[in-house]
N, C-alpha and C positions, 0 to 999 in steps of 0.2 A: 590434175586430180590425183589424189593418192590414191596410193595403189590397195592399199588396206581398206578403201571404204567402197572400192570399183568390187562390188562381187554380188553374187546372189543373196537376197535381203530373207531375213523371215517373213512369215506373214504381217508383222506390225512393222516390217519396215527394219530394222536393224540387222547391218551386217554380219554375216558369220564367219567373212573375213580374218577378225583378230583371234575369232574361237579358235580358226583350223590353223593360223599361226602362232598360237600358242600351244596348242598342241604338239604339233611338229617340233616346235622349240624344246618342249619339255622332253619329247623322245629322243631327240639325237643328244640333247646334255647327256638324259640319264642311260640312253646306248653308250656311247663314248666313255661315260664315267664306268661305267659296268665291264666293258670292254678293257680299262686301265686296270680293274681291280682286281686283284688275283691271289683267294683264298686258298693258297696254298701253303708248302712247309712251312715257307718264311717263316707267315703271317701265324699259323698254325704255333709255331715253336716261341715267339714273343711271349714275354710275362705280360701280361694282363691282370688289370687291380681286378677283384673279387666284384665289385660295385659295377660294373662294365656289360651295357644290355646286350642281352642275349644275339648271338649272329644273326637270327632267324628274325629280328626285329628291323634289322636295317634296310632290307627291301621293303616292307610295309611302310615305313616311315620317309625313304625317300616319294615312292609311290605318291604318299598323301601330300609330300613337303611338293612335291613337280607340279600335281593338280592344285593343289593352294595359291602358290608362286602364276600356273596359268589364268589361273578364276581370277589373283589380284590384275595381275596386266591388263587381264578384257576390260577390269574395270575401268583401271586406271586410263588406256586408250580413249575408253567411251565418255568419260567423263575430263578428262584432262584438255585443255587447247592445244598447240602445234608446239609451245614453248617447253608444257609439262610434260607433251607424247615424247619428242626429243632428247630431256632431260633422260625420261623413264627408261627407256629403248636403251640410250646408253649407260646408266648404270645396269642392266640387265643383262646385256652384251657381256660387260665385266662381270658383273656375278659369274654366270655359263661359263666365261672362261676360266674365272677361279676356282668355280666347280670342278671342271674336270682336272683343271693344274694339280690340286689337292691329291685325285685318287692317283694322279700321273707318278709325282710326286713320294707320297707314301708307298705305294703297291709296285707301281711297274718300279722305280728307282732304287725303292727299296728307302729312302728317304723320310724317315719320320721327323726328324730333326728341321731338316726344311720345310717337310710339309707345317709343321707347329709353327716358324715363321709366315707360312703363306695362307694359312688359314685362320690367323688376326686379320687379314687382308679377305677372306671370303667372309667373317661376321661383317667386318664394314660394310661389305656390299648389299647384306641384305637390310644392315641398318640403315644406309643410303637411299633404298628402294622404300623403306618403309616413311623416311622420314620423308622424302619427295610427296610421297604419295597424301600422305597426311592432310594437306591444307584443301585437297580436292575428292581425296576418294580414302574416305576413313574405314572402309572395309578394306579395300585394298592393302593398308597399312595391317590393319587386326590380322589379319587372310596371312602374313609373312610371320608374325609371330611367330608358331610353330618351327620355321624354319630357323627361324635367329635362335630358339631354346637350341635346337636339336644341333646346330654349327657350335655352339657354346656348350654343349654337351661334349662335342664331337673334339672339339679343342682342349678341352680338360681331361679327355680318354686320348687324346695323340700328346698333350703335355707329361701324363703318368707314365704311357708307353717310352717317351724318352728316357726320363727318369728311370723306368724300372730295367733297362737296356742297353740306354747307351752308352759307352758313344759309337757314333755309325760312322 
């Protein structure tokens, strides 16, 4: 039996199971990333384009991208067979760790340069997750949008940071 569907059910029967691990999932990513990222002089003294959202924007926008990325997976789990559960799981796995790689990366290494190389590799992941997702759970897919703008956001504000700085 798997272990994701052995838990206490709601009242219609559906486990909440994948709710409370996706939850969990979303917190230690975005602890971890948070814990790597480190607004300080460095980061503080780097030239930034004028176009570049506000600091005070990037905790609301992970917030919503962490509970999006959660609500697609419950989907995708609930609606996917053991072949599409396994596929998802593992590109997901890789996302969380590109995720955090990125602020590792940038922040603690000091590394914009590399981070721009590795976060080509976190758009894929969520374009992987979305496109998985697709043939069985078409919210799932829409629900990561947000995420894919805001990493293709985030990649053309770590592309200009190079440009406007480097080299590292």
């Amino acid at each position: 039996m798997n272990p994701l569907e052995t838990s206490t059910s709601t009242s219609t029967g559906i486990s909440k199971k994948p709710i409370l691990i996706a939850i969990l999932i979303a917190i230690a990513v975005g602890m971890i990333g948070g814990l790597a990222t480190e607004i300080g002089p460095w980061y503080l003294e780097l030239t930034k384009p004028a176009w570049q959202p506000p600091d005070w924007l990037f905790g609301p926008m992970w917030t919503m991208i962490y509970i999006f990325t959660g609500m697609a997976g419950v989907r995708a789990w609930r609606r996917g067979n053991g072949r599409q559960r396994g596929l998802f799981m593992a590109a997901l796995t890789i996302n969380c760790v590109l995720n955090v790689l990125w602020s590792i990366l940038f922040f603690y290494m000091k590394r914009p340069d590399i981070a721009l190389v590795e976060v080509a590799l976190l758009w894929l992941s969520v374009l992987t997750m979305a496109v998985l997702t697709w043939p069985y759970a078409k919210r799932s897919s829409l629900l990561l949008l947000p995420y894919l703008i805001w990493v293709a956001i985030a990649a053309y504000l770590n592309w200009t940071i190079v440009k406007l700085n480097g080299p590292f």
